[in-house]
BALOBA-1460 file (C-alpha; in Angstrom, 3 decimals):
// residues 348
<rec num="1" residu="x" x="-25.261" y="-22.947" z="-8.619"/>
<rec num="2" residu="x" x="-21.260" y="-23.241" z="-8.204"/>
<rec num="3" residu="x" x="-19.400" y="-22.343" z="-5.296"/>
<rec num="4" residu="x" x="-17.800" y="-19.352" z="-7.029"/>
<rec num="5" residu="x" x="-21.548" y="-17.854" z="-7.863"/>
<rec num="6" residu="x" x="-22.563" y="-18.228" z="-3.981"/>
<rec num="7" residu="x" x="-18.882" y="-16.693" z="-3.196"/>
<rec num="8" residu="x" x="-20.167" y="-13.707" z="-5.501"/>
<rec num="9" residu="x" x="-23.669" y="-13.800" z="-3.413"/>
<rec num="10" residu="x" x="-21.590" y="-13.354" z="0.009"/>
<rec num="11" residu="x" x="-21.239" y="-9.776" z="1.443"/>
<rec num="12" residu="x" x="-18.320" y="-9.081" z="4.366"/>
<rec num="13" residu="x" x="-20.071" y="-7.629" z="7.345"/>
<rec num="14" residu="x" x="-17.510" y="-5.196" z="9.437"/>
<rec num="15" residu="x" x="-17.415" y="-5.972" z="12.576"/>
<rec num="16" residu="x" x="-14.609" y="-4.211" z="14.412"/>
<rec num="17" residu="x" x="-11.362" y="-3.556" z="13.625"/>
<rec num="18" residu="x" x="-8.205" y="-4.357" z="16.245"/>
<rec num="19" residu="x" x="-4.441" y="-3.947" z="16.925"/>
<rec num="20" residu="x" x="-2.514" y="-7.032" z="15.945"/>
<rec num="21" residu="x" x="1.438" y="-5.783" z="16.413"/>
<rec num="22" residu="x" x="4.217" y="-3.742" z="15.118"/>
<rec num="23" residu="x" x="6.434" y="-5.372" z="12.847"/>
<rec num="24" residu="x" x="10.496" y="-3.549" z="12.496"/>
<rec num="25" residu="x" x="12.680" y="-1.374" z="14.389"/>
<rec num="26" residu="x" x="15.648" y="1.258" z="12.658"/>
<rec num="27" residu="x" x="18.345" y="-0.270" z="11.017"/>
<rec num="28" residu="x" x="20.890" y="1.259" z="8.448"/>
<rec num="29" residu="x" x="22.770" y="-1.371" z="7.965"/>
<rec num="30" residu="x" x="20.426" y="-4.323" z="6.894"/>
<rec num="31" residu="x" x="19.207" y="-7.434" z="8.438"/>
<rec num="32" residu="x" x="16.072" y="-7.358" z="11.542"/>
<rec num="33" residu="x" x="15.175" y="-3.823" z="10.610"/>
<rec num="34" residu="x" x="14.052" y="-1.185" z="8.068"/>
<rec num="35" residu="x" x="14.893" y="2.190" z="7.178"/>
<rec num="36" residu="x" x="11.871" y="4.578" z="5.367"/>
<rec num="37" residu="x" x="10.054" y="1.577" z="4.175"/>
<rec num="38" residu="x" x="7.784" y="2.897" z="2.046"/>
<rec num="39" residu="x" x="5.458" y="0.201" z="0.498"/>
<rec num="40" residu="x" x="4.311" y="-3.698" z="0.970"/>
<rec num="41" residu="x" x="3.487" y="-6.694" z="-0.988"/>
<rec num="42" residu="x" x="2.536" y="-10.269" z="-0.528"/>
<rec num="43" residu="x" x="3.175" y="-13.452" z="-2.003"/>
<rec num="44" residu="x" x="1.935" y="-16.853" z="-2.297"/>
<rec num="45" residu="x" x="3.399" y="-18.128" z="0.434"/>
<rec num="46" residu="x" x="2.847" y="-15.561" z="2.972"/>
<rec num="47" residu="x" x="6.193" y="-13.481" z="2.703"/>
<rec num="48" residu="x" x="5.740" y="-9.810" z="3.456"/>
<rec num="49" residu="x" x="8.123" y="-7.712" z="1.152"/>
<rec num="50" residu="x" x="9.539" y="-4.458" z="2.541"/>
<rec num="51" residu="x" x="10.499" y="-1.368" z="-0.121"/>
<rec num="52" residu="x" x="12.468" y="1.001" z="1.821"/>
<rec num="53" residu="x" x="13.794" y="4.186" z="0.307"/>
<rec num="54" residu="x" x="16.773" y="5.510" z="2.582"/>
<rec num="55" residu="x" x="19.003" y="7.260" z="0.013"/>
<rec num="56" residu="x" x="22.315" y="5.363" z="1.274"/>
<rec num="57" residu="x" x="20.621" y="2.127" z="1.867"/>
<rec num="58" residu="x" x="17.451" y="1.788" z="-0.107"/>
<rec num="59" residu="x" x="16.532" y="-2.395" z="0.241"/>
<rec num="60" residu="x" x="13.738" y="-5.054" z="-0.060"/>
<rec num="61" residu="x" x="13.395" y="-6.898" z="3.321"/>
<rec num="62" residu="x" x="11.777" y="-10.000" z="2.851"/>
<rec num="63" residu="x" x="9.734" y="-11.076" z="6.521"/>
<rec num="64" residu="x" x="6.540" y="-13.191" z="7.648"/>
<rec num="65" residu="x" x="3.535" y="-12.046" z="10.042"/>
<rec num="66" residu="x" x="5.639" y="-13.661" z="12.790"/>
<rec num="67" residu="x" x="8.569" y="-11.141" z="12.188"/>
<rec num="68" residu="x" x="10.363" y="-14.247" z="11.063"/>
<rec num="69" residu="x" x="13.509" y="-12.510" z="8.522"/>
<rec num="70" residu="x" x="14.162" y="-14.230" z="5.016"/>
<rec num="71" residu="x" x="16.429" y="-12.097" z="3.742"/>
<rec num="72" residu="x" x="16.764" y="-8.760" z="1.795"/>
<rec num="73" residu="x" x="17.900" y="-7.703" z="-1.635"/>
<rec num="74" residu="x" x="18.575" y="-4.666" z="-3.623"/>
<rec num="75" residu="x" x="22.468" y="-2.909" z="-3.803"/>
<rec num="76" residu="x" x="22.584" y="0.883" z="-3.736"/>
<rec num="77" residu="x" x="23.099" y="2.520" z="-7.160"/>
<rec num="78" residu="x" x="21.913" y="4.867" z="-10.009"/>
<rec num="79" residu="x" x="22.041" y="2.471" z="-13.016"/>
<rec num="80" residu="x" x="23.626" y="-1.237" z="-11.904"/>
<rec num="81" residu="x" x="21.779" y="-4.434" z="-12.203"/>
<rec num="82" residu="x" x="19.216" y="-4.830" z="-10.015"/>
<rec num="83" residu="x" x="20.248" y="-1.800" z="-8.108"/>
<rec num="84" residu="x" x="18.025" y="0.649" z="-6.199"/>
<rec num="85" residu="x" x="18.231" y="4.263" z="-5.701"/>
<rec num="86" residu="x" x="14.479" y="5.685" z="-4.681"/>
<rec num="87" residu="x" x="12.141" y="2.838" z="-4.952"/>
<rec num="88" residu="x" x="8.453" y="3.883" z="-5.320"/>
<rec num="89" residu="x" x="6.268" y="1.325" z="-4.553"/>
<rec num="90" residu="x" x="5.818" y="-2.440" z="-4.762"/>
<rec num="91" residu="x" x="3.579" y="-5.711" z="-6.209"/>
<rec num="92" residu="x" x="3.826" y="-9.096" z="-6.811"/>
<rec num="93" residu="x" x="2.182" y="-11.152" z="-9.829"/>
<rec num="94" residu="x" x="-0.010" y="-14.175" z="-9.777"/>
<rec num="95" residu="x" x="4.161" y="-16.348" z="-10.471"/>
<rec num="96" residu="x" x="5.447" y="-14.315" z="-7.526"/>
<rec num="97" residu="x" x="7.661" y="-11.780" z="-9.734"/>
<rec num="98" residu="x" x="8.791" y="-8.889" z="-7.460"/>
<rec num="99" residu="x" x="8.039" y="-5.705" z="-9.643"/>
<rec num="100" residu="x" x="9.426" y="-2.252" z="-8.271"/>
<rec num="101" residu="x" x="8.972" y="1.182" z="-9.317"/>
<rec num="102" residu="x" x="12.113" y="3.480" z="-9.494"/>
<rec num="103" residu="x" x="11.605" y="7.463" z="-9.146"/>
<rec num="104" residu="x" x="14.965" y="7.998" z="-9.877"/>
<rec num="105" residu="x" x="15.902" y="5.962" z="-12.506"/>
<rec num="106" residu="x" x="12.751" y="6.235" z="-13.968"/>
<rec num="107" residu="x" x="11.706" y="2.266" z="-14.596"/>
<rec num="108" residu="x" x="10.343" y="-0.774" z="-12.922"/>
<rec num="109" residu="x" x="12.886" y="-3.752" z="-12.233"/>
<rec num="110" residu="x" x="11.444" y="-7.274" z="-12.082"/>
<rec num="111" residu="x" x="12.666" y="-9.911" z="-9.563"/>
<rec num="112" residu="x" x="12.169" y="-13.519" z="-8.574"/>
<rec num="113" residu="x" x="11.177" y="-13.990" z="-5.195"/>
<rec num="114" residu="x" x="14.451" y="-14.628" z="-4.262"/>
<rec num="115" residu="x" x="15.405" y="-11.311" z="-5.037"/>
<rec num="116" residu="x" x="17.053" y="-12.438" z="-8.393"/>
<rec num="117" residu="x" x="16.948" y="-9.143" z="-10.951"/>
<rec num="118" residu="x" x="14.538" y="-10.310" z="-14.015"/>
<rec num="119" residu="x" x="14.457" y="-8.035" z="-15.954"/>
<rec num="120" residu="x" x="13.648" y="-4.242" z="-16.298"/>
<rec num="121" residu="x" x="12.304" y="-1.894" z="-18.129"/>
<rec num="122" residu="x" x="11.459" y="1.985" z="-18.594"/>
<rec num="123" residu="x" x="12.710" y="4.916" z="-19.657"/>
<rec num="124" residu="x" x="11.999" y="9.003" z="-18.624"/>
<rec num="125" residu="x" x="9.994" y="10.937" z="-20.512"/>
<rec num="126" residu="x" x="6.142" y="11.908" z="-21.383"/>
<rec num="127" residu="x" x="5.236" y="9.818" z="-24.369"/>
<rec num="128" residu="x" x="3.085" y="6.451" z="-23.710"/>
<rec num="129" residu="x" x="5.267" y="3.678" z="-21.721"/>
<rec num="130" residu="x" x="7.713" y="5.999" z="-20.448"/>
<rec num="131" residu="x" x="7.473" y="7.634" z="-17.109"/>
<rec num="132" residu="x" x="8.224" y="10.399" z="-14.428"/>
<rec num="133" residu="x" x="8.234" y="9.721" z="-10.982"/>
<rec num="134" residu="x" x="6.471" y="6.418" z="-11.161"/>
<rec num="135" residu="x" x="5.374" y="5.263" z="-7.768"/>
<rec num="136" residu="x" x="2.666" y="2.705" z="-6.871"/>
<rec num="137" residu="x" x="1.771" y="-0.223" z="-8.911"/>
<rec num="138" residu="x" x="-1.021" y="-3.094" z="-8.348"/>
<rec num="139" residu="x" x="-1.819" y="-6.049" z="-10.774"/>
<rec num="140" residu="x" x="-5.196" y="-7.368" z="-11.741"/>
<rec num="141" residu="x" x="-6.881" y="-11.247" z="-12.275"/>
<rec num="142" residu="x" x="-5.013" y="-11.118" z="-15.096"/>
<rec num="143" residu="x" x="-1.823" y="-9.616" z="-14.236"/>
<rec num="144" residu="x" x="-1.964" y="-6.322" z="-15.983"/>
<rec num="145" residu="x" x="-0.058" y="-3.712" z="-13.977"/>
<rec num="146" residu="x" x="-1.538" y="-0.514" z="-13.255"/>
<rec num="147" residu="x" x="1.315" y="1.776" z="-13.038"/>
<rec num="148" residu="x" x="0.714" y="5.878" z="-10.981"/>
<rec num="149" residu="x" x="3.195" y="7.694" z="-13.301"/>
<rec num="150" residu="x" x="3.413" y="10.867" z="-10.746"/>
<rec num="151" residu="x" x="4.938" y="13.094" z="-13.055"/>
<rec num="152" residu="x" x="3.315" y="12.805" z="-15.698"/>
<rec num="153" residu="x" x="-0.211" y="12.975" z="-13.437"/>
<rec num="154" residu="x" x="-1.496" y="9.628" z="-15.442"/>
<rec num="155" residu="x" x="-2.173" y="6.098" z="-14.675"/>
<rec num="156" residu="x" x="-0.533" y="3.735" z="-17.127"/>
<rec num="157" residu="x" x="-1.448" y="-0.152" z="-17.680"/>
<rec num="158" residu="x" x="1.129" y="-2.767" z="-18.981"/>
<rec num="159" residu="x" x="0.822" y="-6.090" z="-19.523"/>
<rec num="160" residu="x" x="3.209" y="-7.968" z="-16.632"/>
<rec num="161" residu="x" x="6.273" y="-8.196" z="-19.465"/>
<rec num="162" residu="x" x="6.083" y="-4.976" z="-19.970"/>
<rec num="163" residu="x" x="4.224" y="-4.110" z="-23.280"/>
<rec num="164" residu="x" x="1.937" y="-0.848" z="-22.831"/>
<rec num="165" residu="x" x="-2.125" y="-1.120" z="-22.755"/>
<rec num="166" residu="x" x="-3.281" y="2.578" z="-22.343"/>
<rec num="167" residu="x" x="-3.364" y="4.878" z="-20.085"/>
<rec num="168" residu="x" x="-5.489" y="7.774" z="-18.689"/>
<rec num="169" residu="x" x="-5.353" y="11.144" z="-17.001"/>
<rec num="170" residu="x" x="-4.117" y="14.693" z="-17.124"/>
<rec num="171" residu="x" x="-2.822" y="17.413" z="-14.957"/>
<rec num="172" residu="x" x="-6.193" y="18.853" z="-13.136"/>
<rec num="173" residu="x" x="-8.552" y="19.380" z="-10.943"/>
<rec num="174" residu="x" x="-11.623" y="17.953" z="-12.936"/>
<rec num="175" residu="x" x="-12.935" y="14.212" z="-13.081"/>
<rec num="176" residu="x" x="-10.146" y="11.542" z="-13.999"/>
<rec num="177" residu="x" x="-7.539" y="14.840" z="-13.912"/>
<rec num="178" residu="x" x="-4.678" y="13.859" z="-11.452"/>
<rec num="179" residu="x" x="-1.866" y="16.243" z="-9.682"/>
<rec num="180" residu="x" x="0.517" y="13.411" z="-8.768"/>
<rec num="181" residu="x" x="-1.288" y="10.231" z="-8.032"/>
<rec num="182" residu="x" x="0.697" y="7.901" z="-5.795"/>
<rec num="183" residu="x" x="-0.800" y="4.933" z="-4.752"/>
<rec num="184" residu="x" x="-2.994" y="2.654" z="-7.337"/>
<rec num="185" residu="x" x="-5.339" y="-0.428" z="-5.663"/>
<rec num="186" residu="x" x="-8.270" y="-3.070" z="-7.591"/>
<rec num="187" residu="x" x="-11.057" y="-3.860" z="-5.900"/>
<rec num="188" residu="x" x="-12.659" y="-7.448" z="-6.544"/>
<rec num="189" residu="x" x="-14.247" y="-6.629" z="-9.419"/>
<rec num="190" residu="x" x="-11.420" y="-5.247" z="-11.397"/>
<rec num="191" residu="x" x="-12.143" y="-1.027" z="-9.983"/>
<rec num="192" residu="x" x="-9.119" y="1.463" z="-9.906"/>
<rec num="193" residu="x" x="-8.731" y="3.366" z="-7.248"/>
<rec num="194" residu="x" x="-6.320" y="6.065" z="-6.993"/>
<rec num="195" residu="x" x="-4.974" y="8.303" z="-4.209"/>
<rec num="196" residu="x" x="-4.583" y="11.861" z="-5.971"/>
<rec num="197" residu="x" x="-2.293" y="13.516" z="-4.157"/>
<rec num="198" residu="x" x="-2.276" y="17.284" z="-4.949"/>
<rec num="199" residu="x" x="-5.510" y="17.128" z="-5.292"/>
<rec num="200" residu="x" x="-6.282" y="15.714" z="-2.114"/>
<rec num="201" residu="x" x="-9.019" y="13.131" z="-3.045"/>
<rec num="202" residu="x" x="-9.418" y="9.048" z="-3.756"/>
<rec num="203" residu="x" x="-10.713" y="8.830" z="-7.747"/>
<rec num="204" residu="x" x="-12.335" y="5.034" z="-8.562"/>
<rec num="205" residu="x" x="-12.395" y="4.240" z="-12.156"/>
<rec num="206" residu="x" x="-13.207" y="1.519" z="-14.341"/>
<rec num="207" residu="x" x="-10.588" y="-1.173" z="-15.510"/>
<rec num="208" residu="x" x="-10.292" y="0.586" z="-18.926"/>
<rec num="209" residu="x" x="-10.316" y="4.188" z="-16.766"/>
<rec num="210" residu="x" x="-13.675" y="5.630" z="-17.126"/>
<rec num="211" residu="x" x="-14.562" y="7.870" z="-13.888"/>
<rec num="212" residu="x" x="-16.734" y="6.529" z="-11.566"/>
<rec num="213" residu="x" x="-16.774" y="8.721" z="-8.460"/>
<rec num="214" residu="x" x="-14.086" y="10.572" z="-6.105"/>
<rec num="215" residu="x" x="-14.307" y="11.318" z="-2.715"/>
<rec num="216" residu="x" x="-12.169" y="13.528" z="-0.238"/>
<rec num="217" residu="x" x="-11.182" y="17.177" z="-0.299"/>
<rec num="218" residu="x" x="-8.262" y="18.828" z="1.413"/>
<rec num="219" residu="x" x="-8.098" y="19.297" z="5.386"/>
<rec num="220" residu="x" x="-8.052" y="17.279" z="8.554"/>
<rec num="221" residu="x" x="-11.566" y="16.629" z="9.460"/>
<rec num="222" residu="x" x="-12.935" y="13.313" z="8.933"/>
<rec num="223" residu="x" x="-13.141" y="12.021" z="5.497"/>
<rec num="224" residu="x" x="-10.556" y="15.228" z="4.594"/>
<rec num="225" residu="x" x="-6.899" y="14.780" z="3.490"/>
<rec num="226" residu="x" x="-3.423" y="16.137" z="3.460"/>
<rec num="227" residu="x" x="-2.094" y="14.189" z="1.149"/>
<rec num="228" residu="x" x="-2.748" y="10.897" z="0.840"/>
<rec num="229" residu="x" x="-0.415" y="8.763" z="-0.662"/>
<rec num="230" residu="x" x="-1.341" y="4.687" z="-0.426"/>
<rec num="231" residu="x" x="-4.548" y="3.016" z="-1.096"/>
<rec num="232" residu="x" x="-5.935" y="-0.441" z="-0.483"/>
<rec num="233" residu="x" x="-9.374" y="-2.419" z="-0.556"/>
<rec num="234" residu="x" x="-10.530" y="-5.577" z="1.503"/>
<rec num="235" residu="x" x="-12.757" y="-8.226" z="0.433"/>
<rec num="236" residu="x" x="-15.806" y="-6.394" z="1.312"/>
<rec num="237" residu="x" x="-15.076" y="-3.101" z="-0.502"/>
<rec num="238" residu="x" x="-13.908" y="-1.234" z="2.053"/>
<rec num="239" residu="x" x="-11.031" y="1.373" z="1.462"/>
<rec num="240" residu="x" x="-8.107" y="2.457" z="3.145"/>
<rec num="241" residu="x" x="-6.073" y="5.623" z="2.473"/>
<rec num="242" residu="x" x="-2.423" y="6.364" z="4.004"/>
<rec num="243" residu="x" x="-3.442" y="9.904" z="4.883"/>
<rec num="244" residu="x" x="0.068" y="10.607" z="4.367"/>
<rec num="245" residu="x" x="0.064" y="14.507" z="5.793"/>
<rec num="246" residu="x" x="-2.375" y="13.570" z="8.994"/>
<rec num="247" residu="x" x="-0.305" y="11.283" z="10.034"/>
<rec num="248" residu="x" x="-3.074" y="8.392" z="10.142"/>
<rec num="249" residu="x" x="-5.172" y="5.834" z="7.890"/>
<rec num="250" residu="x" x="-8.910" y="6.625" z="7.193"/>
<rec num="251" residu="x" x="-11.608" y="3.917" z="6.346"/>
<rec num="252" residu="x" x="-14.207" y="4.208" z="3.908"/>
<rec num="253" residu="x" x="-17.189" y="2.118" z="3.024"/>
<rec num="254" residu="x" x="-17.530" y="1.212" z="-0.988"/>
<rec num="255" residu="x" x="-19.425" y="4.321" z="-1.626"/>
<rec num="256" residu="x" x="-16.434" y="6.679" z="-0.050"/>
<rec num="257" residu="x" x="-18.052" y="7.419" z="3.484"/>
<rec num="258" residu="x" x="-16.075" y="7.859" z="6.366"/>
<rec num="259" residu="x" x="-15.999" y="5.160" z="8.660"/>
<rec num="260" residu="x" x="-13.542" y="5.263" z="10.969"/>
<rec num="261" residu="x" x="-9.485" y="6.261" z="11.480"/>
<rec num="262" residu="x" x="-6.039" y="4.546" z="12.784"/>
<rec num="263" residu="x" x="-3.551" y="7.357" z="13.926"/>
<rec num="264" residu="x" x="-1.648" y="4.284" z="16.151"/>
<rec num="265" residu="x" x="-1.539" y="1.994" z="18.800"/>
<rec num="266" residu="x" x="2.345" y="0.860" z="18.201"/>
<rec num="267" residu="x" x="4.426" y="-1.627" z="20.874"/>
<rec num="268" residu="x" x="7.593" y="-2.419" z="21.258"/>
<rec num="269" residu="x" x="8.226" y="-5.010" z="18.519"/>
<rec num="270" residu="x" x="9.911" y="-8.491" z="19.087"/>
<rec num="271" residu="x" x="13.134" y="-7.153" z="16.552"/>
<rec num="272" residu="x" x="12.987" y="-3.682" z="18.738"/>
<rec num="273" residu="x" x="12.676" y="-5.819" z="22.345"/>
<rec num="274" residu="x" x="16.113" y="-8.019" z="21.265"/>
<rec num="275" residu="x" x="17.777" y="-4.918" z="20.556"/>
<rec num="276" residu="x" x="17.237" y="-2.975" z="24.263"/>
<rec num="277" residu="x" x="17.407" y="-6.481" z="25.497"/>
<rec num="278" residu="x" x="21.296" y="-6.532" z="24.182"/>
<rec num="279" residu="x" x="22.218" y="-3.679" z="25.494"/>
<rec num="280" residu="x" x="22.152" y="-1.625" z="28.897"/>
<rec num="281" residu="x" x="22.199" y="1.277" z="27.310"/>
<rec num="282" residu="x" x="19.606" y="1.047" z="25.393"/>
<rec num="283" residu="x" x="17.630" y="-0.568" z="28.047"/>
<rec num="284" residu="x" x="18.287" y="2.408" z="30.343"/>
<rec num="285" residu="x" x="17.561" y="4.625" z="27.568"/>
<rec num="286" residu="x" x="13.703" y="3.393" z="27.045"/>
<rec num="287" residu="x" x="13.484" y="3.205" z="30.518"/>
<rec num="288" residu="x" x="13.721" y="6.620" z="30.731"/>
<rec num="289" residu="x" x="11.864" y="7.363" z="27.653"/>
<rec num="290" residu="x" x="8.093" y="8.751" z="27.347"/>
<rec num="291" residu="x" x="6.891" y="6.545" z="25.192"/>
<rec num="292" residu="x" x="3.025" y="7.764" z="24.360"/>
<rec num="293" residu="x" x="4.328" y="9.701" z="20.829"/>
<rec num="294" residu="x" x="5.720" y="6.417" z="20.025"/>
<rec num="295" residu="x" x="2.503" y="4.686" z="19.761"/>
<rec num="296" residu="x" x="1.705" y="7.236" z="16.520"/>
<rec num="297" residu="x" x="1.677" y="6.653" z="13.126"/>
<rec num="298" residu="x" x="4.105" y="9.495" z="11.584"/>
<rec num="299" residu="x" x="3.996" y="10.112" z="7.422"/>
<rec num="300" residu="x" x="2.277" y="6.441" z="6.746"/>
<rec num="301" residu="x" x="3.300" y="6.389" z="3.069"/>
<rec num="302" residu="x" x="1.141" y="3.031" z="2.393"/>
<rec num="303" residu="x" x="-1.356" y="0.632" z="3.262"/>
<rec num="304" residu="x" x="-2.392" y="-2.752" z="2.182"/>
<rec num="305" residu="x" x="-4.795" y="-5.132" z="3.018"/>
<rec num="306" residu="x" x="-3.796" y="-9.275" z="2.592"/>
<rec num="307" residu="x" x="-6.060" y="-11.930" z="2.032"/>
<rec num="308" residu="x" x="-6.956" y="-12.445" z="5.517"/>
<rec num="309" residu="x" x="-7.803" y="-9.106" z="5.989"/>
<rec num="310" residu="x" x="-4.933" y="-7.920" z="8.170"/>
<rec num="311" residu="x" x="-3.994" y="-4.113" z="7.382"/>
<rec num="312" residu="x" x="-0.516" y="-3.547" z="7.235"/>
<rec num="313" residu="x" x="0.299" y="0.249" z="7.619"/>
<rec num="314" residu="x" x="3.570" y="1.497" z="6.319"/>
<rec num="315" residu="x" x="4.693" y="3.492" z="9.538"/>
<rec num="316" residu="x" x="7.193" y="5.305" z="7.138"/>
<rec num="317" residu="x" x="9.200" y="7.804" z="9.220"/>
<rec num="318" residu="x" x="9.168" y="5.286" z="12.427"/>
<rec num="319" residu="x" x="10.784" y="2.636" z="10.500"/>
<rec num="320" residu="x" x="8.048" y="-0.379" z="11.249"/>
<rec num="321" residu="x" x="4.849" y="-1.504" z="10.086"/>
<rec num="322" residu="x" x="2.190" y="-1.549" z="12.664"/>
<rec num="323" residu="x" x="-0.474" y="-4.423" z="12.120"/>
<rec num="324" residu="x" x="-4.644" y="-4.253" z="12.367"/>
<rec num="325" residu="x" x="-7.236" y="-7.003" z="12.075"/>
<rec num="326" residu="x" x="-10.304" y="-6.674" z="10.201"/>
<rec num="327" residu="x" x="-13.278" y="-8.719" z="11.779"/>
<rec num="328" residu="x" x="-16.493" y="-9.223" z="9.253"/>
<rec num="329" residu="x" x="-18.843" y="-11.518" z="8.893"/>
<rec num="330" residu="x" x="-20.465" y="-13.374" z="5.458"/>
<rec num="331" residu="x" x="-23.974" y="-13.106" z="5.058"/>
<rec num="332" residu="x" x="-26.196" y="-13.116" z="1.860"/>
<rec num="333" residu="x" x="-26.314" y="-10.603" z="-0.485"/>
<rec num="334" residu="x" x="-29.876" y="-10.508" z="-1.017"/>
<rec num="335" residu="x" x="-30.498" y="-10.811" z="2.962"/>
<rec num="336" residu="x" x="-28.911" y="-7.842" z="3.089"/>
<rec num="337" residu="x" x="-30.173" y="-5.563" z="0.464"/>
<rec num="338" residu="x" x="-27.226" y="-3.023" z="0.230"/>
<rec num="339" residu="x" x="-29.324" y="-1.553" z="-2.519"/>
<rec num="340" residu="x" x="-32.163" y="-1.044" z="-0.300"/>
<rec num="341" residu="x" x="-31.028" y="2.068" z="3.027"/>
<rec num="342" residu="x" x="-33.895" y="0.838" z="5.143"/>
<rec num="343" residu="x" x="-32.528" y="-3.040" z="5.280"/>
<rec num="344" residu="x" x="-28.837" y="-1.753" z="4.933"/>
<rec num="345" residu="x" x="-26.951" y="-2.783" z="8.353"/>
<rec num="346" residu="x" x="-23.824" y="-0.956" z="9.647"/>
<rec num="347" residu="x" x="-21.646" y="-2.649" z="12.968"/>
<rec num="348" residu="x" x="-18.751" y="-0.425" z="13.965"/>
C-alpha cells in the first residue's frame, strides 16, 4: 500500500479549536494596515494575500503569519493595467498566479506573486464566460477555477488561462438554484461548496455541478444565516461559513451539522500596538477606550482555512484578520467507522 492510499485511510479528529492572533490595524494610505479587506489566499511559500475593497484605495497586501509586510500592489482605477476598483475575492494557482475577481469592471486580472499584472480577462454580460458581479473564486488539483458569477446567480469553471468549462445554476430557490452566490470552496475530493447568499443556505455539488445536499435557512439560531458570504473546508471536511449578517463564523461537520461558532476574541495586534505606541494620543485614546466590542467580529466577508489548519477570518469592517487554530487528530478510517453512528466519535 503507498503512502498516499494510507493518507486517504486517515480521518482528522477535532479536537478543539483556539485563538491564535489578530493580524492588521486601519490604514488608508497603504503599508502595515488594511482597509475593508475582503478575502485571503495563500501561496507556496507561506505569504498571506490581502484583497481589500475601499473605493479610494482598493489594494493587495502581501503579509506572513508573523505579521511580517512584503509589500502591496494594485493602483486605483476603472479600466488601467492592473488596476483595481471593487475587487471580489481572491486565489492562487498551483505556479503561484494571483487571480482576482473585479465587480466593477466585470473580469478577473492575473498576477505574479510579485504583484506583476499577467494578464486579464472578462467581459459583462449573461452569455457563458462573461460575468456580473463575479466574486469568489477557488482552484482545484488541477487548477480549474471555479468562478461565483453573483449576478448572473451561476457558478462558472475556467480552465486557469481562461478558456470556459461549463457552468451551472439559475436564479431560485430550488436545488442547485442560486440568488447571488458569493463565496466558492473544494473540499479534498474535488466537492463545490457554495455560500448562497439570498437564499441563505451552503449548496455542495459535484465537480461537474450535480447537487448533492444544502444546508442552512435564514435566521440567527444555530446552524441559521443572514447572509453568508465566504466558505472554506479543512482537511477533515469540516466547513466554515462567514455568516456575513451575524456578524460571526459557524462550523459544520461534512454532513452540514452545526458544530460550533466564532463571533471574536480579537487583541491588539503587533501593527495596531506600534501605532498607539508612536503616539500619546493615541495611547491616551485606548486608554480610555472600552474595549470589549472590539474583541467582535463585525460583517466577516470571508474565511479560509491553510494547510495547517489555521482559520483566517476576514474581520471586514474592523480592518484585520483575526486568527484560530484547529487541533485534530489522525486516526484510521476504518477504526473509526464514520459510516457506522454507534462507533462514530465526536470531541468538541
Amino acid at each position: 500500500m503507498t503512502t498516499t492510499e494510507k493518507a486517504k485511510e486517515q480521518v482528522y479528529i477535532r479536537v478543539g479549536h483556539h485563538y491564535v492572533k489578530t493580524i492588521g490595524c486601519h490604514g488608508v494610505l497603504g503599508g502595515r494596515s488594511f482597509e475593508c479587506p475582503v478575502d485571503t489566499a495563500f501561496n507556496s511559500k507561506g505569504r498571506i494575500y490581502v484583497a481589500g475593497r475601499a473605493e479610494t484605495t482598493p489594494r493587495v497586501t502581501i503579509i506572513d503569519i508573523d505579521e511580517n509586510f512584503h509589500g502591496e500592489f494594485g493602483t486605483p482605477g476603472a479600466g488601467g493595467e492592473g488596476q483595481l476598483r471593487w475587487p471580489g475575492g481572491i486565489a492562487i494557482d498551483s505556479a503561484d498566479r494571483v487571480y482576482i475577481t473585479e465587480q466593477h469592471t466585470q473580469r478577473v486580472n492575473v498576477y505574479d506573486e510579485s504583484g506583476a499584472l499577467i494578464t486579464r480577462w472578462g467581459l459583462y454580460g449573461s452569455e457563458r464566460g462573461e460575468f456580473k458581479e463575479p466574486t469568489g473564486i477557488a482552484f482545484d488539483a488541477d487548477d480549474n477555477m471555479y468562478l461565483a458569477d453573483a449576478g448572473n446567480h451561476r457558478i462558472q469553471k475556467f480552465t486557469a488561462d481562461g478558456k470556459y468549462i461549463m457552468d451551472w445554476g439559475a436564479r431560485g430557490s430550488g436545488e442547485g438554484e442560486f440568488s447571488m452566490p458569493w463565496g466558492v470552496a473544494l473540499d479534498g475530493e474535488g466537492c463545490v461548496y457554495v455560500s448562497d447568499w439570498g437564499n441563505d443556505r451552503v449548496q455542495k455539488f459535484t465537480a461537474d455541478g450535480e447537487f448533492i445536499m444544502s444546508f442552512g435557512a435564514r435566521g440567527s439560531g444555530s446552524g441559521q444565516f443572514h447572509r453568508p458570504s465566504g466558505v472554506s473546508v479543512d482537511r477533515g471536511g469540516d466547513i466554515y461559513v462567514a455568516d456575513w449578517g451575524n456578524d460571526r463564523v459557524q462550523v459544520f461537520d461534512p454532513k452540514g451539522i452545526y458544530q460550533l461558532k466564532f463571533t471574536g476574541d480579537a487583541s491588539l495586534s503587533k501593527w495596531g500596538l506600534e501605532i498607539i505606541l508612536g503616539s500619546p494620543d493615541f495611547a491616551r485614546e485606548r486608554h480610555r477606550a472600552t474595549l470589549e466590542p472590539e474583541r467582535s467580529l463585525w460583517r466577516p466577508n470571508s474565511v479560509q482555512v491553510d494547510p495547517e489548519d489555521r482559520i483566517i477570518i476576514t474581520d471586514t469592517s474592523r480592518h484585520r484578520l483575526q486568527i484560530y487554530q484547529k487541533e485534530s487528530v489522525a486516526v484510521d478510517a476504518d477504526w473509526l467507522d464514520l459510516e457506522n453512528p454507534k462507533r462514530e466519535l465526536q470531541f468538541r
